[in-house]
C-alpha positions as CSV (number, residue, x, y, z in Angstrom):
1,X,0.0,0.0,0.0
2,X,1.0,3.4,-0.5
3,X,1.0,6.4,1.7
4,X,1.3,9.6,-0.9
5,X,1.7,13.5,-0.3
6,X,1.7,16.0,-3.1
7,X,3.1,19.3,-4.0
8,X,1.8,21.8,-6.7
9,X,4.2,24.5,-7.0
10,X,2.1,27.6,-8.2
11,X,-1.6,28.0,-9.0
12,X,-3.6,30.7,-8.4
13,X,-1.1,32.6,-6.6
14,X,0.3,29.9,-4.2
15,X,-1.8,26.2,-4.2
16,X,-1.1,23.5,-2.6
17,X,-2.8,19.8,-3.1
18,X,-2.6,16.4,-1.7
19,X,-3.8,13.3,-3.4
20,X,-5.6,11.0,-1.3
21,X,-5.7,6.7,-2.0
22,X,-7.1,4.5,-0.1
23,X,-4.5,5.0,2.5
24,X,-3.0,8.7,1.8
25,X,-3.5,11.8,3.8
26,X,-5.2,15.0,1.7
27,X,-4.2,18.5,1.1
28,X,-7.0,20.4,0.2
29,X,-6.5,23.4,-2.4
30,X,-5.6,26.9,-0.6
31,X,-3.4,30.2,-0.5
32,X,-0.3,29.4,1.9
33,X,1.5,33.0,2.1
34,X,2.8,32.2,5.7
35,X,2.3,29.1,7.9
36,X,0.2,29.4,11.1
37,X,1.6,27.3,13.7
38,X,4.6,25.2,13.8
39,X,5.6,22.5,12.3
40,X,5.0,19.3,15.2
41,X,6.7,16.2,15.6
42,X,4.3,13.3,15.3
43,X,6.0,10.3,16.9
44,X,7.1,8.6,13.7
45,X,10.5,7.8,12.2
46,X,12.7,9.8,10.0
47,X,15.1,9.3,6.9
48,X,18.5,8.5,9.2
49,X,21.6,6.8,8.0
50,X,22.7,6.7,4.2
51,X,20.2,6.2,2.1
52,X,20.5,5.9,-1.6
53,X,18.5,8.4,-3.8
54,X,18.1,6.0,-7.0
55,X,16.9,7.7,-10.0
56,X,14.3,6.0,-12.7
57,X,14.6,8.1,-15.6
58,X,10.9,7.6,-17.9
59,X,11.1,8.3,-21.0
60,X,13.1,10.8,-23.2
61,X,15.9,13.1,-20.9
62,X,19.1,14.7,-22.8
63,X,22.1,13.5,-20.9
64,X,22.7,17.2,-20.4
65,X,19.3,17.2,-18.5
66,X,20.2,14.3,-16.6
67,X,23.3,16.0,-15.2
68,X,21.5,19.1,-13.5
69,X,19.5,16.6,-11.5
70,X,22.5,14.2,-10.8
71,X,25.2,17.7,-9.8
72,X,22.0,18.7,-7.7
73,X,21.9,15.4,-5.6
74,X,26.1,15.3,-5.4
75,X,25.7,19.2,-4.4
76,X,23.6,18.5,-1.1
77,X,26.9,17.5,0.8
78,X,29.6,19.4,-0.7
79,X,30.3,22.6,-0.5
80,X,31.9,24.4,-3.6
81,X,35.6,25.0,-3.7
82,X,35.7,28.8,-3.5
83,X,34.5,30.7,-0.8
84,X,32.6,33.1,-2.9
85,X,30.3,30.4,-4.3
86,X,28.0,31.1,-0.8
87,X,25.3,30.5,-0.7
88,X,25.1,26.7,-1.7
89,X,23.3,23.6,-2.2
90,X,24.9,22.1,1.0
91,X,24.0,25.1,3.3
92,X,20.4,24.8,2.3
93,X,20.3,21.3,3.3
94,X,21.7,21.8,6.6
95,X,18.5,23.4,7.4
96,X,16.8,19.8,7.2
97,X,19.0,18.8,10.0
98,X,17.6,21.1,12.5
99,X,14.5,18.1,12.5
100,X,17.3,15.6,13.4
101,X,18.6,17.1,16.1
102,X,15.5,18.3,18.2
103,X,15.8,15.5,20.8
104,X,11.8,14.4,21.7
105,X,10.2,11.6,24.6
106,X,10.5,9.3,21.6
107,X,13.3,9.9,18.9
108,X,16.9,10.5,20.2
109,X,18.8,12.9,17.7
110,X,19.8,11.5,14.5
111,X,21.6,12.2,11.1
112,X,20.8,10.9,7.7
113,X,23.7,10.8,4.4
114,X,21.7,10.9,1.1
115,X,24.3,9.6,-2.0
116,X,23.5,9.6,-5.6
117,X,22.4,5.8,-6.4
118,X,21.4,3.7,-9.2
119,X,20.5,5.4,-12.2
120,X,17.4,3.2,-14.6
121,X,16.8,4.3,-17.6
122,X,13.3,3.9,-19.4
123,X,13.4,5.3,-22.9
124,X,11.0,3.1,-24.0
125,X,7.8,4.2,-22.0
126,X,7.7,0.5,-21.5
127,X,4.3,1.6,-19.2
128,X,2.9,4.0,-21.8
129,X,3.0,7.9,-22.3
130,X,-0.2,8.3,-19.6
131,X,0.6,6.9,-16.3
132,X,-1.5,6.1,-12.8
133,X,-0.4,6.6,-9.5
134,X,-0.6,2.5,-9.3
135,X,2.3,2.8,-12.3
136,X,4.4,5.9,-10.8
137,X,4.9,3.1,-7.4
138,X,5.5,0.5,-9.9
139,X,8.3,2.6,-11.6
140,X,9.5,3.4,-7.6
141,X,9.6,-0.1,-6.8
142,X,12.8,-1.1,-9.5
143,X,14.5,0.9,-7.1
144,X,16.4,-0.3,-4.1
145,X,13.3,-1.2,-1.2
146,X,15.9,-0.8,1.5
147,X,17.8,2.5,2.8
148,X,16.4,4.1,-0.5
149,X,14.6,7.4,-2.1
150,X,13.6,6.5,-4.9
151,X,12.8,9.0,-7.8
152,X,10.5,8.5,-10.9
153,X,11.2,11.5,-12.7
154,X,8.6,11.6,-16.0
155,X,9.4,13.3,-19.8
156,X,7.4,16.2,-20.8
157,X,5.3,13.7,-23.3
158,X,4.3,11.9,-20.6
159,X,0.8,12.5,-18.5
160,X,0.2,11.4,-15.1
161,X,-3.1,11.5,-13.5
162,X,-3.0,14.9,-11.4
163,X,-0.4,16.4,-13.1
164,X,-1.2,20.3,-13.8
165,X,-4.0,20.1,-13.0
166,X,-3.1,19.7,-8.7
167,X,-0.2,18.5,-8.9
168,X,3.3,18.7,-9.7
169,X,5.0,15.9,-7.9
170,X,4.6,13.5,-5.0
171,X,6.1,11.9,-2.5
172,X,5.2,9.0,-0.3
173,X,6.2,5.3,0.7
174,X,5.5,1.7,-0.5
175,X,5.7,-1.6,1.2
176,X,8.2,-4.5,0.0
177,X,7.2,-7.7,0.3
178,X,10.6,-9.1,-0.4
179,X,12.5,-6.8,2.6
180,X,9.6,-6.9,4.8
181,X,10.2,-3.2,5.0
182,X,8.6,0.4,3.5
183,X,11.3,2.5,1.2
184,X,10.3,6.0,0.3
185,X,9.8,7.4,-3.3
186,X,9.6,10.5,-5.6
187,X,7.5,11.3,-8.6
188,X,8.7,14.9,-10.3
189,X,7.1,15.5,-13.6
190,X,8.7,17.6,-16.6
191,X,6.3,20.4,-17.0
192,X,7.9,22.5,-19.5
193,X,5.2,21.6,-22.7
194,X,2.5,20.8,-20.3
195,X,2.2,23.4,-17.6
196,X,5.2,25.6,-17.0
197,X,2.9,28.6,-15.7
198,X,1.6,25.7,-12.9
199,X,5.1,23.9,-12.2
200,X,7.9,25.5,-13.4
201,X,7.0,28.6,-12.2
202,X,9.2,31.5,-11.5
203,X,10.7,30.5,-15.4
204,X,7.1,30.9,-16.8
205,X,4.8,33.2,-16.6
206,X,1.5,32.1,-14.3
207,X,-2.1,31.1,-15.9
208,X,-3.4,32.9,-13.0
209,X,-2.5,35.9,-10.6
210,X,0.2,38.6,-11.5
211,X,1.3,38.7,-14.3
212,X,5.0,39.9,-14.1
213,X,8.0,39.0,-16.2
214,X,9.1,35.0,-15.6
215,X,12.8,34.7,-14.4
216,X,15.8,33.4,-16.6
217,X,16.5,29.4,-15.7
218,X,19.9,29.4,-14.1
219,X,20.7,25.9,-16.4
220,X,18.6,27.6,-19.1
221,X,16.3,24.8,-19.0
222,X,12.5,26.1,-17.9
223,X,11.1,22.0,-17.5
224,X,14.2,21.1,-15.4
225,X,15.0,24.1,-13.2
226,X,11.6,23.4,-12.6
227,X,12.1,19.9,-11.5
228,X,14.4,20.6,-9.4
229,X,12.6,23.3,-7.2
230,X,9.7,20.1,-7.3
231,X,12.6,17.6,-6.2
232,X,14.1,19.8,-3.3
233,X,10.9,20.4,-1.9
234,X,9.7,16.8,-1.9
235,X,13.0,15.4,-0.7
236,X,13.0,17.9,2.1
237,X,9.8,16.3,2.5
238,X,10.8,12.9,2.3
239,X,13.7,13.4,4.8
240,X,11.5,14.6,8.0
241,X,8.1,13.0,7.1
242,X,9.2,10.1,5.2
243,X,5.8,7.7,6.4
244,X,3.0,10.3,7.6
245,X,4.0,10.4,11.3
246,X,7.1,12.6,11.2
247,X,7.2,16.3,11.2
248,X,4.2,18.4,9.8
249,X,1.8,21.2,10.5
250,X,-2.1,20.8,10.9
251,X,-4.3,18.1,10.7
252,X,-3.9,15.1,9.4
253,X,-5.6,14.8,6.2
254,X,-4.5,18.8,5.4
255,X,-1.3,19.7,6.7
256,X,2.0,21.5,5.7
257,X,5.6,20.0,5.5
258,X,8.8,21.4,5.8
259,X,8.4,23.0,2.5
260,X,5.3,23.4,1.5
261,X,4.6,25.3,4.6
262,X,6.7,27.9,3.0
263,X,5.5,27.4,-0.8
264,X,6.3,30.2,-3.6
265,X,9.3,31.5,-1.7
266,X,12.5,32.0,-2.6
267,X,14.1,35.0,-1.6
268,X,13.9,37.4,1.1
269,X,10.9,39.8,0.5
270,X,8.7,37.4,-1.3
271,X,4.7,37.6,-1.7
272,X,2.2,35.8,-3.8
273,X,3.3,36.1,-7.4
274,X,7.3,37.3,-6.5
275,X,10.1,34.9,-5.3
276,X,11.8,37.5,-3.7
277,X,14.6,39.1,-3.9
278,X,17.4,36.5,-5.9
279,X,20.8,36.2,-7.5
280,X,21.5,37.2,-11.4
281,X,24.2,35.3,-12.9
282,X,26.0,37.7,-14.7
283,X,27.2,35.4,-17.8
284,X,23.6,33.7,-18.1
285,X,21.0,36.1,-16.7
286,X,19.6,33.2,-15.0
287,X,18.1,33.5,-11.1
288,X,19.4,31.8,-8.3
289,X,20.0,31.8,-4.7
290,X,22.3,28.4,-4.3
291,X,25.7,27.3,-6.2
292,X,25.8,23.3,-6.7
293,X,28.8,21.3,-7.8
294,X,29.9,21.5,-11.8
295,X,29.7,24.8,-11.3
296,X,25.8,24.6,-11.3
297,X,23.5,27.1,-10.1
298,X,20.0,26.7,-8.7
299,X,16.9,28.4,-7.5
300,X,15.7,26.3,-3.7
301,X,12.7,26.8,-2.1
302,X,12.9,28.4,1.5
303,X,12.3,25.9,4.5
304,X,10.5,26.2,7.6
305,X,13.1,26.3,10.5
306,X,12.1,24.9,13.7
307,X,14.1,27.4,15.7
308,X,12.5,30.3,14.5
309,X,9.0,29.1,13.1
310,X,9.4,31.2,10.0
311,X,11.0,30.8,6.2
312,X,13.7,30.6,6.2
313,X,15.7,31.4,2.9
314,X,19.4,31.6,1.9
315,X,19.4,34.9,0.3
């Protein structure tokens, strides 16, 4: 059985969805400019040790595109080699491991290691070009179902039931019967011929709400950047509410992560329809606020920080 949570980037003004099986927990649609409350601790385990982040390629990816995603994942622990590359990948991550080291009546502090894993290839769309929430676990499961993430990541031909229209990725766990055990996984969809206003948005302009000019990718690539603001959110996600019981705000069936609780910001000063204020790169143009490895640049959501109980973002 599956337990699924959902993230939709951007739809009228901020929106945020959860998809509910027969066993998930439900986000209903809303306008999240700051959270509430704080984010609680709800008794159940989190992400800890290395785990491997396995990546199931479906469908038709340019190796070029495969390396912002792969130099994203070997940014999270390594900080780049000159000191004016701060802000980075690796500093926003650390702010994940505030939730590890909160010591409650029933976790003790912990610390989790994510590595870059197997990488599967699909080119073949050997489950079609329209795919159910039944095929996304399938995909998941020819990942490791042990110390594992792992990420379906779907072409921009491909349709998944959800996508656009609430949804722009999920996150969630499945049971394996072979390990006796639950692993976590990661759908991320390529929005870019689809809905880049919904799920690639700052790089696109917005169906709904204001109206103002989109930003420049930082990889020049509107469907990936994209993805990868999907995929930090979901893995921050992942990480400190891997099964349901971990760290969220609200109720139940409508609550806010780690990221989601701080949806559509990116930069210091944002508001419903402006990231805030970000990085240029001077050669490209392209917005940012973190520097990965290859030289990569990247625009990451803001997190929620425990310590504060407000966004907190790197620039």
């Amino acid at each position: 059985m599956a337990s699924t949570s959902i993230l939709c980037c951007f739809l009228l003004f901020v929106s945020l969805f959860q998809f509910t099986s027969a066993t998930g927990r439900k986000l209903n649609e809303l306008v999240q400019e700051e959270p509430p409350t704080p984010i609680q601790y709800h008794n159940g385990p989190l992400l800890s040790g290395q785990i491997s982040v396995n990546l199931i390629w479906y469908g038709n990816f340019k190796p070029a595109q495969r390396a912002i995603i792969t130099d994203f994942i070997n940014s999270l622990y390594t900080t780049p080699p000159k000191t004016d590359h701060s802000p980075s990948v690796s500093t926003w991550w650390k702010k994940t491991e505030k939730y590890f080291n909160i010591p409650t009546s029933s976790m003790k502090p912990t610390s989790l290691v994510l590595k870059l894993g197997r990488q599967i290839t699909d080119e073949k769309y050997s489950m079609g070009k329209s795919l159910s929430n039944k095929k996304i676990v399938r995909l998941a499961s020819r990942g490791a179902q042990s110390n594992a993430v792992n990420v379906v990541l779907t072409s921009s031909d491909v349709t998944v039931d959800g996508f656009c229209s609430s949804r722009c990725g999920t996150h969630g766990s499945s049971y394996s019967t072979s390990k006796k055990t639950k692993y976590t996984y990661i759908w991320v969809g390529n929005s870019e011929t689809q809905c880049p206003g919904h799920c690639a948005w700052p790089f696109k302009q917005p169906i709904h709400g204001p109206q103002d000019s989109p930003l420049v990718a930082p990889n020049s690539d509107i469907g990936l950047d994209g993805m990868v603001i999907n995929f930090a959110s979901l893995l921050a996600a992942t990480a400190t509410n891997p099964f349901g019981n971990g760290y969220y705000q609200g109720e139940v069936n409508a609550h806010f992560e780690v990221s989601s609780a701080c949806s559509g910001i990116y930069g210091k000063g944002a508001y419903p329809g402006y990231a805030g204020n970000l990085l240029i790169d001077s050669a490209t143009g392209g917005s940012y606020n973190a520097n990965g490895a290859n030289g990569r640049k990247y625009l990451l959501p803001a997190l929620f920080d425990p310590s504060t109980s407000t966004c907190s973002t790197l620039v």
